[in-house]
DSSP file (Angstrom, degrees, kcal/mol; ACC not computed):
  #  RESIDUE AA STRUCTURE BP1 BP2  ACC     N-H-->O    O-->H-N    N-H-->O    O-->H-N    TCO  KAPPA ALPHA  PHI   PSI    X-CA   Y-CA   Z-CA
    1    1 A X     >        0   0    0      0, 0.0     4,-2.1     0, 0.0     5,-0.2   0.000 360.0 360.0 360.0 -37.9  -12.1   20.2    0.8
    2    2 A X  H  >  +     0   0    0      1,-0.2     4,-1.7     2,-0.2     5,-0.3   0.992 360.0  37.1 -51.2 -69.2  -11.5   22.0   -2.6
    3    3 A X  H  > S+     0   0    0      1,-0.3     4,-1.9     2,-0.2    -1,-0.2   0.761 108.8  49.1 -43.6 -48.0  -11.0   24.8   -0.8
    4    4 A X  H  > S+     0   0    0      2,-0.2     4,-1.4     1,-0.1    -1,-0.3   0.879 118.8  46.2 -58.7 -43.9   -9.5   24.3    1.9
    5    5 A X  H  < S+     0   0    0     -4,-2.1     4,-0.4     1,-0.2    -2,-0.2   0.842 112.6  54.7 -73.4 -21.3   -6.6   22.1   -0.5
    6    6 A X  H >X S+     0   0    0     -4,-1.7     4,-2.5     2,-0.2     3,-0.6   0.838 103.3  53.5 -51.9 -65.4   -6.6   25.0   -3.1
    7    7 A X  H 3X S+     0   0    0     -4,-1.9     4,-1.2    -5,-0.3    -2,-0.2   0.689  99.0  64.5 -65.1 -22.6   -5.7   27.6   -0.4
    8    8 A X  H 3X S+     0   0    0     -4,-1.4     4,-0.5    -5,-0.2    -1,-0.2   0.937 107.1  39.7 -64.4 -42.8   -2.7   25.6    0.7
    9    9 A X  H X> S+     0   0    0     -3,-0.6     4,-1.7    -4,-0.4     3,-0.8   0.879 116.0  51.3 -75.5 -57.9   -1.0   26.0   -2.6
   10   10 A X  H 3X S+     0   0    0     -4,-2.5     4,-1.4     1,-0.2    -3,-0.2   0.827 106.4  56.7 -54.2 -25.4   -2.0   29.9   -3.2
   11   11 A X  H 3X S+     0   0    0     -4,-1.2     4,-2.1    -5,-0.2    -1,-0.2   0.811 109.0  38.0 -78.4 -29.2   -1.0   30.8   -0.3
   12   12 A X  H XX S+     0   0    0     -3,-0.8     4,-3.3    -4,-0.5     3,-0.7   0.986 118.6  47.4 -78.7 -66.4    2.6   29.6   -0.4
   13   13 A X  H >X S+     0   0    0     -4,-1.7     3,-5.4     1,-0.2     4,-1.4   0.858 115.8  55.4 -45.1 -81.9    3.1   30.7   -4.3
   14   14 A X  H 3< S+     0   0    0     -4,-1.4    -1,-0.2     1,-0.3    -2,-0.2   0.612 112.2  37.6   8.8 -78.9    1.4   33.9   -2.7
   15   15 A X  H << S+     0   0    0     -4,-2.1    -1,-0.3    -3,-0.7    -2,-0.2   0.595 106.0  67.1 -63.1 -25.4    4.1   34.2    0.1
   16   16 A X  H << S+     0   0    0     -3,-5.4    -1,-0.2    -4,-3.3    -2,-0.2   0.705 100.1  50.2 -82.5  -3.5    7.1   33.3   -2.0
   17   17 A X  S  < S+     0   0    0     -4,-1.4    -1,-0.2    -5,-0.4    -2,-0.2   0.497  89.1 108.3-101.5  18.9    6.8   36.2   -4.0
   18   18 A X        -     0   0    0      1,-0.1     7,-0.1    -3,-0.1    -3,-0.0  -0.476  61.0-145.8 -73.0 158.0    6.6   38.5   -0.7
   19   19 A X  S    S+     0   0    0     -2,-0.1     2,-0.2     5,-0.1    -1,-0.1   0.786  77.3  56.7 -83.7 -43.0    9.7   40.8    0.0
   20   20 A X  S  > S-     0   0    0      1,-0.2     4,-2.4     4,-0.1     5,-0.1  -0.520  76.0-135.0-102.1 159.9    9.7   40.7    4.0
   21   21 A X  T  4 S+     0   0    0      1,-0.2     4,-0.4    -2,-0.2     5,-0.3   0.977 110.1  65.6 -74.4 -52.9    9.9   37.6    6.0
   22   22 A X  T  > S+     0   0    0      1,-0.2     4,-0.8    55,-0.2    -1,-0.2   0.694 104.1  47.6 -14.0 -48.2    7.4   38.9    8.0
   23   23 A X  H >> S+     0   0    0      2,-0.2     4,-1.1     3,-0.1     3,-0.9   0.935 106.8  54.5 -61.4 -59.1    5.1   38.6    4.7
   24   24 A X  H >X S+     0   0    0     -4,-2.4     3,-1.0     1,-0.3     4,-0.7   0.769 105.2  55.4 -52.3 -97.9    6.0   35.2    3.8
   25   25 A X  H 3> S+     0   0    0     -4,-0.4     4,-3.0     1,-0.3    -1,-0.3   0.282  98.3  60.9 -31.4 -25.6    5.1   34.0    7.0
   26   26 A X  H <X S+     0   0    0     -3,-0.9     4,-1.4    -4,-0.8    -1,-0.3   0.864 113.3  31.8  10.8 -89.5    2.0   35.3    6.9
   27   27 A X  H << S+     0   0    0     -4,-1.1   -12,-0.4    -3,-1.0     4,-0.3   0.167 118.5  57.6 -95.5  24.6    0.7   33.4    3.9
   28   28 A X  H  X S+     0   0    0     -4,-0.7     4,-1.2    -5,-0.3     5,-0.3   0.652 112.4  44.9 -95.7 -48.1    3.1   30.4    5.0
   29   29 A X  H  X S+     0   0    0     -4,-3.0     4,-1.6    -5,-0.3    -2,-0.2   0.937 111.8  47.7 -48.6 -49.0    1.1   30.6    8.2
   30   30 A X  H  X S+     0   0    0     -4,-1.4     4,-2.5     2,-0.2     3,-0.5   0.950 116.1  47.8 -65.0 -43.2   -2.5   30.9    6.4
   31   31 A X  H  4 S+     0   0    0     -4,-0.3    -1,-0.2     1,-0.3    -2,-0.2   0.793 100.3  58.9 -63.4 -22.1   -1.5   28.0    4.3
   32   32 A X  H  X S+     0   0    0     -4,-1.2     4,-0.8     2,-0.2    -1,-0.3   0.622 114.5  52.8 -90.8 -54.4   -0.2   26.0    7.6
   33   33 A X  H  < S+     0   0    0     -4,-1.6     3,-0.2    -3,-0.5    -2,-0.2   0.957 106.2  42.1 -55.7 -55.1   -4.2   26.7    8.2
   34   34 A X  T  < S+     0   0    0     -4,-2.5     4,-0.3     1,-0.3    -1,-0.2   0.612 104.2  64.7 -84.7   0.5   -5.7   25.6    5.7
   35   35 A X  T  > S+     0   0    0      1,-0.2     4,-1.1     2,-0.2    -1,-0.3   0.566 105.7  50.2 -95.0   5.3   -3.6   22.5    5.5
   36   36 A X  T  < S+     0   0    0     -4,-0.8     4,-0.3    -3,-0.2    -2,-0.2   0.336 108.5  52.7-116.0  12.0   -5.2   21.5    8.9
   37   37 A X  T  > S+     0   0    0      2,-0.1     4,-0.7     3,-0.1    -2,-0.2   0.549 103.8  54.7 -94.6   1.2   -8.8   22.2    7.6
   38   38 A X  H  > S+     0   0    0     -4,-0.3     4,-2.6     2,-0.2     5,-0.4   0.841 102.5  52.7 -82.4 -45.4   -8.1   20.2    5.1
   39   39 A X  H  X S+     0   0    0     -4,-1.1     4,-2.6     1,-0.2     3,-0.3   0.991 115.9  47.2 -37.0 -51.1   -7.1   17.2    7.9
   40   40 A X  H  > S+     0   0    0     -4,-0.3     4,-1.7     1,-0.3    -1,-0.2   0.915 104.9  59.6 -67.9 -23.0  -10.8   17.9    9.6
   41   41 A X  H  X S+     0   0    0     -4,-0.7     4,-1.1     1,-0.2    -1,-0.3   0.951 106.4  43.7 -79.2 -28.5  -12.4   17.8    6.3
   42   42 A X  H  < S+     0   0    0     -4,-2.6    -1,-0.2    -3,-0.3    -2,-0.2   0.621 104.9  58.9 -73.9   5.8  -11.3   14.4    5.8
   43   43 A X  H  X S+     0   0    0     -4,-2.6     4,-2.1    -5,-0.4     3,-0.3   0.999 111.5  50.6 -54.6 -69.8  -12.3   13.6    9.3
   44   44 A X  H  < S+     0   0    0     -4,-1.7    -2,-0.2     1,-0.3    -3,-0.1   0.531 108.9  48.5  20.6 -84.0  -15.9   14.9    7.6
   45   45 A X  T  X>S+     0   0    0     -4,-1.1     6,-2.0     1,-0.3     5,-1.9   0.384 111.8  41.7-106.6  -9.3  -15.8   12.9    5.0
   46   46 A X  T >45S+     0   0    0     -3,-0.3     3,-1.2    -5,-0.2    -1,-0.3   0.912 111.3  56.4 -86.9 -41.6  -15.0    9.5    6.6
   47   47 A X  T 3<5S+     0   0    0     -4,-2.1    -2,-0.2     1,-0.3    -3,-0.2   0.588 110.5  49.0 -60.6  -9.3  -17.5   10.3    9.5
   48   48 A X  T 345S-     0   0    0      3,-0.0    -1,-0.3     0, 0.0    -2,-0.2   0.764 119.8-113.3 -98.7 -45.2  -20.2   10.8    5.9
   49   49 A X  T <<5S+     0   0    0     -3,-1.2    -3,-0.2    -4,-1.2     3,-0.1   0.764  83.7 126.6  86.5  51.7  -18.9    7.2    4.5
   50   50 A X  S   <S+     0   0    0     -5,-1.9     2,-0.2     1,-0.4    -4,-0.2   0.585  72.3  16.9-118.3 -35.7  -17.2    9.2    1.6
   51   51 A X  S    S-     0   0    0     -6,-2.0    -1,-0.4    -9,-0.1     2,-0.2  -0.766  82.1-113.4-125.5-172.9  -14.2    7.8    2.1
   52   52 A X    >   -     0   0    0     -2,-0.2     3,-1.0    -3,-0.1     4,-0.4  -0.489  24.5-116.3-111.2 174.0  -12.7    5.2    3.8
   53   53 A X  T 3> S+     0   0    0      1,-0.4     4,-2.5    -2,-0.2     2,-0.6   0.945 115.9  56.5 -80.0 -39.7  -10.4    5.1    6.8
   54   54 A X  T 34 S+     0   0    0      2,-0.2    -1,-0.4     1,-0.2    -2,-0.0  -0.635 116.0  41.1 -83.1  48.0   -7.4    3.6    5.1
   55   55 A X  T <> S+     0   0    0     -3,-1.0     4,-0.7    -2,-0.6    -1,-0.2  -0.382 111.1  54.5-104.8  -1.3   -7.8    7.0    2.5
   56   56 A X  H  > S+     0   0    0     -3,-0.4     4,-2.9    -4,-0.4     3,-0.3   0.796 113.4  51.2-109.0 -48.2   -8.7    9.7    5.7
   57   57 A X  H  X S+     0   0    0     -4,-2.5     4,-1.5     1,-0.2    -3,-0.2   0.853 112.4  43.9 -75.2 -23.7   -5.1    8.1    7.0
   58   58 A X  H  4 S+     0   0    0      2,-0.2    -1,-0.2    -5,-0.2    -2,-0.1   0.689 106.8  52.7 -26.1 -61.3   -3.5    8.7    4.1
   59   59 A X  H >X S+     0   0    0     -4,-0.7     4,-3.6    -3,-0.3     3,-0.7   0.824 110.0  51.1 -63.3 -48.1   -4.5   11.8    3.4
   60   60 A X  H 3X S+     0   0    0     -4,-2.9     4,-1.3     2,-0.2    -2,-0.2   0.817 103.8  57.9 -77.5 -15.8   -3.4   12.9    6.8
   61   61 A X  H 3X S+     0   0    0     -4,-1.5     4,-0.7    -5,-0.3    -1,-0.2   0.748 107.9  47.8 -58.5 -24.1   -0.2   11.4    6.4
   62   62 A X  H X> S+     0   0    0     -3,-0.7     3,-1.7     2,-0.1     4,-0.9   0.950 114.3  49.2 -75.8 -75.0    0.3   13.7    3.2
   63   63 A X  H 3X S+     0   0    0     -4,-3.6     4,-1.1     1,-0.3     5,-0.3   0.699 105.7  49.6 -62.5 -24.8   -0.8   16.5    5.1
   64   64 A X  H 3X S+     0   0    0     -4,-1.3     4,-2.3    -5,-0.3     3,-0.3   0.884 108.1  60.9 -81.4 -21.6    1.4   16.3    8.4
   65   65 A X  H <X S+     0   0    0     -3,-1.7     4,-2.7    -4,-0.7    -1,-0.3   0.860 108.6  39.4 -82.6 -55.0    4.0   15.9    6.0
   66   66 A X  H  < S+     0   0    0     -4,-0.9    -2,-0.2     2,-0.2    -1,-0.2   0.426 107.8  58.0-106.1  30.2    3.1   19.4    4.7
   67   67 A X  H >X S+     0   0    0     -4,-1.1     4,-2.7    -3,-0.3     3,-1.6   0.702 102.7  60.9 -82.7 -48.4    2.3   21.2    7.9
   68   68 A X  H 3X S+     0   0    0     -4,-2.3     4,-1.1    -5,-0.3    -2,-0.2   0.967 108.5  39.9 -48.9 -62.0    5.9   20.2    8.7
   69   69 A X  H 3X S+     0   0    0     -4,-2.7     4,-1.0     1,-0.2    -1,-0.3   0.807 106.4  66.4 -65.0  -1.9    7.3   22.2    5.8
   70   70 A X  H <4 S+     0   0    0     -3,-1.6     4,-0.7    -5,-0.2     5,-0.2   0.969 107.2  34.3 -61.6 -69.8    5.1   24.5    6.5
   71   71 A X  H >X>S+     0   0    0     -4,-2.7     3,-3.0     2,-0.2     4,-1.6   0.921 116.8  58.7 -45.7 -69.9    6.8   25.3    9.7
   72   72 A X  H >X5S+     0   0    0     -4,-1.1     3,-2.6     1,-0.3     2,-1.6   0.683 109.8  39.9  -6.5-112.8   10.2   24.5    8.1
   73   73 A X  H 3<5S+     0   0    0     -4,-1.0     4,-0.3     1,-0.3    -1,-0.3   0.404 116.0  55.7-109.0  -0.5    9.8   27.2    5.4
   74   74 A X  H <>5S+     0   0    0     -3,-3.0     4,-1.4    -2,-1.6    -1,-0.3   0.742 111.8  44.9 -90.8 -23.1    8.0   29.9    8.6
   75   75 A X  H <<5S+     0   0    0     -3,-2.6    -2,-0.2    -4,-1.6    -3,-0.2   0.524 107.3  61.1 -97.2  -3.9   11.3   29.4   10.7
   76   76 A X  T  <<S+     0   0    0     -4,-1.3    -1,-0.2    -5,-0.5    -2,-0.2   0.915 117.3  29.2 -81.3 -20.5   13.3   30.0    7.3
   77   77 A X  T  4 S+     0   0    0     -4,-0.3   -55,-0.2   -56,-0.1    -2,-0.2   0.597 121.7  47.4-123.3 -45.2   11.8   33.4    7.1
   78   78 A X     <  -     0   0    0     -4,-1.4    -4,-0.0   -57,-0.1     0, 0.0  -0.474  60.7-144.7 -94.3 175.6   11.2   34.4   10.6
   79   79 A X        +     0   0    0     -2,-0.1     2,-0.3     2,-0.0    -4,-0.1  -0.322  52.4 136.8-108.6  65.8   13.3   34.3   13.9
   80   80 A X        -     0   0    0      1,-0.0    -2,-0.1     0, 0.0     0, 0.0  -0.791  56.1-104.5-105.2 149.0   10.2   33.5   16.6
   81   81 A X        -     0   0    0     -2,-0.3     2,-0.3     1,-0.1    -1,-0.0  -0.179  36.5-168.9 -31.9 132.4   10.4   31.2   19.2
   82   82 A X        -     0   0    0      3,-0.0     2,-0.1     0, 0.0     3,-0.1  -0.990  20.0-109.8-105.8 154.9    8.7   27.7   19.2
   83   83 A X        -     0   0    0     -2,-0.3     3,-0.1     1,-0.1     2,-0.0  -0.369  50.5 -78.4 -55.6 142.7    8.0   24.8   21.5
   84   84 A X        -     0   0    0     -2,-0.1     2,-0.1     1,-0.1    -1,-0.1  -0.284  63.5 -93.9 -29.7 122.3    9.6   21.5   21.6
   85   85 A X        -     0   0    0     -3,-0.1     2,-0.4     1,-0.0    -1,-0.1  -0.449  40.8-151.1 -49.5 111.9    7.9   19.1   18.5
   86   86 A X        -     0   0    0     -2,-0.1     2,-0.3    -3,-0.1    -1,-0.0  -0.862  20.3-109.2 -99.0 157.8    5.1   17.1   19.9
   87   87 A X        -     0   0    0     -2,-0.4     2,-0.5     0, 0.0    -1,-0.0  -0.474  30.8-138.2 -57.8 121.2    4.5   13.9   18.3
   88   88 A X        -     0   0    0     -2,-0.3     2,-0.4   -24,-0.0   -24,-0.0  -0.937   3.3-141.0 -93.1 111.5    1.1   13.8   16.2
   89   89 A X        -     0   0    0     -2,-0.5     0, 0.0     1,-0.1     0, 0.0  -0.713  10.5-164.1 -71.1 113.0   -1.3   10.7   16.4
   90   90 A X              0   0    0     -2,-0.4    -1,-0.1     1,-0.2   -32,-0.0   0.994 360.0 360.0 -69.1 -68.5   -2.7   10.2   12.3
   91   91 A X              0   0    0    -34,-0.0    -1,-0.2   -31,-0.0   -34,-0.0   0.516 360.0 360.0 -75.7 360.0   -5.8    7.7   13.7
């Protein structure tokens, strides 16, 4: 989880100092990664009894919150296509 929650942040500072959009998205993309291994690691760590369920939804409500700016700051930078926004389930 260190890691994975670590790489989310490096990656962005990372990508804001890139020149091309093309760059930034990149490490806005890798960060965008690592903020959905960070969801599965608190999957992990409730399925271990490490945390609790009411803190694994929590967390993933912090997190969907920054996949969305994730996307938000990849579609500032790029022009590529996307799908239509599905709706995410937290539990």
């Amino acid at each position: 989880m260190d890691r994975a929650s670590d790489s989310i942040t490096l990656n962005i500072a990372e990508g804001t100092g890139k020149h091309t959009g093309k760059d930034k998205a990149r490490y806005y993309d890798i960060a965008r990664g690592s903020a959905l291994e960070s969801a599965s690691c608190l999957d992990n760590m409730e399925v271990r009894e490490m945390i609790s369920n009411a803190t694994m939804i929590e967390g993933k409500i912090i997190l969907k919150e920054i996949v969305s700016m994730l996307f938000g700051l990849i579609k500032s930078v790029t022009d590529r296509a996307y799908e239509p926004e599905e709706d995410y389930e937290i539990e």
